[in-house]
C-alpha positions as CSV (number, residue, x, y, z in Angstrom):
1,X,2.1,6.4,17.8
2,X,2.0,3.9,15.1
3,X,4.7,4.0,12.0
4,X,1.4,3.3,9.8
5,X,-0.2,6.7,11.3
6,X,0.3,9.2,8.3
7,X,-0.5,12.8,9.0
8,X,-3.4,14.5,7.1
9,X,-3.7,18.1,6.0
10,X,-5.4,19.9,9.0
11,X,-8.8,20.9,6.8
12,X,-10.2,17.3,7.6
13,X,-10.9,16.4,3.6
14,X,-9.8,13.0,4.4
15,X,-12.1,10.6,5.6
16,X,-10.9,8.8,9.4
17,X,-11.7,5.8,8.0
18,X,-9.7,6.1,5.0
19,X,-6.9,6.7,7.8
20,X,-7.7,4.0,9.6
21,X,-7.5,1.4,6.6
22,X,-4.2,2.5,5.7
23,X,-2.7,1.5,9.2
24,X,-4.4,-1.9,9.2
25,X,-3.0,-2.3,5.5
26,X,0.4,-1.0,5.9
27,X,1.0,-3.0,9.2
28,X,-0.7,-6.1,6.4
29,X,1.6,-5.5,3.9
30,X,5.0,-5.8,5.9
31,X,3.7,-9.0,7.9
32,X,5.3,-12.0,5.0
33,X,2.9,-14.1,5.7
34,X,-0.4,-12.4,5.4
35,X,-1.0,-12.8,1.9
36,X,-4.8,-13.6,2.2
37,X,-5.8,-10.6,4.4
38,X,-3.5,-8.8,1.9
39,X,-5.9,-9.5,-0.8
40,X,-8.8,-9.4,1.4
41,X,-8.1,-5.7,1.7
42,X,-8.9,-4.8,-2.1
43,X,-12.8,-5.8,-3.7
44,X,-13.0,-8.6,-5.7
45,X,-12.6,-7.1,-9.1
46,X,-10.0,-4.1,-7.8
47,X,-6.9,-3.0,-10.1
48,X,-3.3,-2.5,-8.5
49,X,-0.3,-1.7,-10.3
50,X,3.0,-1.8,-8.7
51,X,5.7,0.3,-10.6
52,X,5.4,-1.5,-14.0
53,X,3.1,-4.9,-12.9
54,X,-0.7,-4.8,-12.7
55,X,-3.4,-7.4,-11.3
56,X,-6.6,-7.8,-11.9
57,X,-9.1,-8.9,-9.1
58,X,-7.7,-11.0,-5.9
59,X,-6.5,-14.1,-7.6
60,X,-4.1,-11.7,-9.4
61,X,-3.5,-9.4,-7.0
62,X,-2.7,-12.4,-4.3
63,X,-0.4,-13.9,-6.9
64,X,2.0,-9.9,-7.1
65,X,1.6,-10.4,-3.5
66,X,3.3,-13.7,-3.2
67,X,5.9,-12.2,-6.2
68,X,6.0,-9.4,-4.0
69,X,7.8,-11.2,-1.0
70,X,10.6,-13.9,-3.0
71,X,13.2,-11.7,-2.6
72,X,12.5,-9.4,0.5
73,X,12.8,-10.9,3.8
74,X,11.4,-7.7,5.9
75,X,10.3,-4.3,4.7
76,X,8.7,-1.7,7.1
77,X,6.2,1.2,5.1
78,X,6.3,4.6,7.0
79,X,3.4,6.0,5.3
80,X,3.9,10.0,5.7
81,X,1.0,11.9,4.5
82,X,-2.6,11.3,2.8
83,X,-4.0,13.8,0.4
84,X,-7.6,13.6,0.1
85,X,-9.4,14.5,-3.7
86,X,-11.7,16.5,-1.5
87,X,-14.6,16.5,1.1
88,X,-15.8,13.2,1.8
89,X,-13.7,11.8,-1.7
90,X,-13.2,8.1,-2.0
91,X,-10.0,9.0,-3.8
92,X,-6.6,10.0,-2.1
93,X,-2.9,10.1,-2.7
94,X,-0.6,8.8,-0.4
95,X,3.6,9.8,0.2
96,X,5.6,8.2,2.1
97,X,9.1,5.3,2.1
98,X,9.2,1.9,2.8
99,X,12.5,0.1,3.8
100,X,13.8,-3.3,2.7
101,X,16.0,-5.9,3.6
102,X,16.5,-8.1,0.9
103,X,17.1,-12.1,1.6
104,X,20.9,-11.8,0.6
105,X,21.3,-8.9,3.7
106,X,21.2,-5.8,1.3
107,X,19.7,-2.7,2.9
108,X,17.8,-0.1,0.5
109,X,14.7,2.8,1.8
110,X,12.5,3.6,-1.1
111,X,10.2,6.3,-1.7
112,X,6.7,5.8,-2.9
113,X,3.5,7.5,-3.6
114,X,-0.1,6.1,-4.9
115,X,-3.4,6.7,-5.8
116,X,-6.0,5.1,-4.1
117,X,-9.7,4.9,-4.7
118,X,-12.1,3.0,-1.6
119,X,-15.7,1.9,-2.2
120,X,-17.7,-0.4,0.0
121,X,-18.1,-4.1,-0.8
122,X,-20.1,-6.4,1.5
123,X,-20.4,-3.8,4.0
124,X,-16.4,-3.3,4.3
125,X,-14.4,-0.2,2.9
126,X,-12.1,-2.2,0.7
127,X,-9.3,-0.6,-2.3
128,X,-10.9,-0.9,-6.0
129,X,-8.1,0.7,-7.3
130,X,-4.7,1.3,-6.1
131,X,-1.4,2.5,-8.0
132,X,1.6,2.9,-6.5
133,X,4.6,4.7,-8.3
134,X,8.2,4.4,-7.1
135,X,11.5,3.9,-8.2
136,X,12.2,0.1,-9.5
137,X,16.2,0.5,-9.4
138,X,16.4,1.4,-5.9
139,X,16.2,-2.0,-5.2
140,X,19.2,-2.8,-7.4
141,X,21.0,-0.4,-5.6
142,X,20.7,-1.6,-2.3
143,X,23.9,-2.2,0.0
C-alpha cells in the first residue's frame, strides 16, 4: 500500500477521485524536481497558502514551490486521513505529517492539516484552493 494512500471515514462522503489526486500529488510534492506538474496540479487562477505565504495562480504558486525546496533536500508526506464536507463535496480536509531532511542533514517530522477545495478545469479535477496549516518552528527545531 502506498505512503500517499490516506484512509477515509467508512460512510464513503469522500469522493475516490478526490483520493486518488491526493496520491498522485503527495508522491508530486516530495519528487524536487517536479515543480511543473506541481503547479499543473492546481487551476490556473487557484489560491494556496502555506503556513503564513500565499500564491496566487501557477506562476505564483510555481514560484512557493521552487521556495519550497532551497533548503530541503528530501521530505516524504504520509497523508493520514481525508475528511470530506459531505456527499459528493468538492471540499475536504486533510491530516496527516510530513518528514524532512534539511540540506545541512537536520532531521525534523511535521504535522499538517489543509483545506482543499477541487473543481474541474479542462476536463481534469485540479486544486482551486488549498491551505495548509502547520507548525513553522518545527523546522527550526530540527536535529
Amino acid at each position: 500500500m502506498s505512503q500517499y494512500r490516506a484512509s477515509v471515514p467508512g460512510d464513503d462522503l469522500v469522493k475516490p477521485e478526490i483520493r486518488s489526486y491526493f496520491e498522485q500529488f503527495y508522491e508530486t510534492s516530495d519528487t524536487p524536481d517536479a515543480h511543473d506538474k506541481y503547479a499543473a496540479s492546481f487551476t490556473k487562477k487557484a489560491k494556496l497558502v502555506m503556513a503564513s505565504n500565499e500564491a496566487n495562480g501557477r506562476d505564483e504558486i510555481l514560484k512557493m514551490r521552487k521556495g519550497m525546496w532551497e533548503k530541503v533536500a528530501k521530505r516524504s508526506h504520509k497523508p493520514l486521513k481525508i475528511y470530506s464536507f459531505g456527499p459528493g463535496a468538492d471540499e475536504v480536509m486533510l491530516y496527516g505529517t510530513v518528514d524532512y531532511e534539511l540540506k545541512d542533514g537536520k532531521k525534523t517530522t511535521v504535522e499538517w492539516s489543509a483545506r482543499s477545495i477541487f473543481t474541474q478545469e479542462d476536463g481534469e479535477l485540479k486544486m482551486d484552493f488549498y491551505q495548509v496549516y502547520l507548525d513553522t518552528a518545527a523546522m527550526s527545531k530540527a536535529k
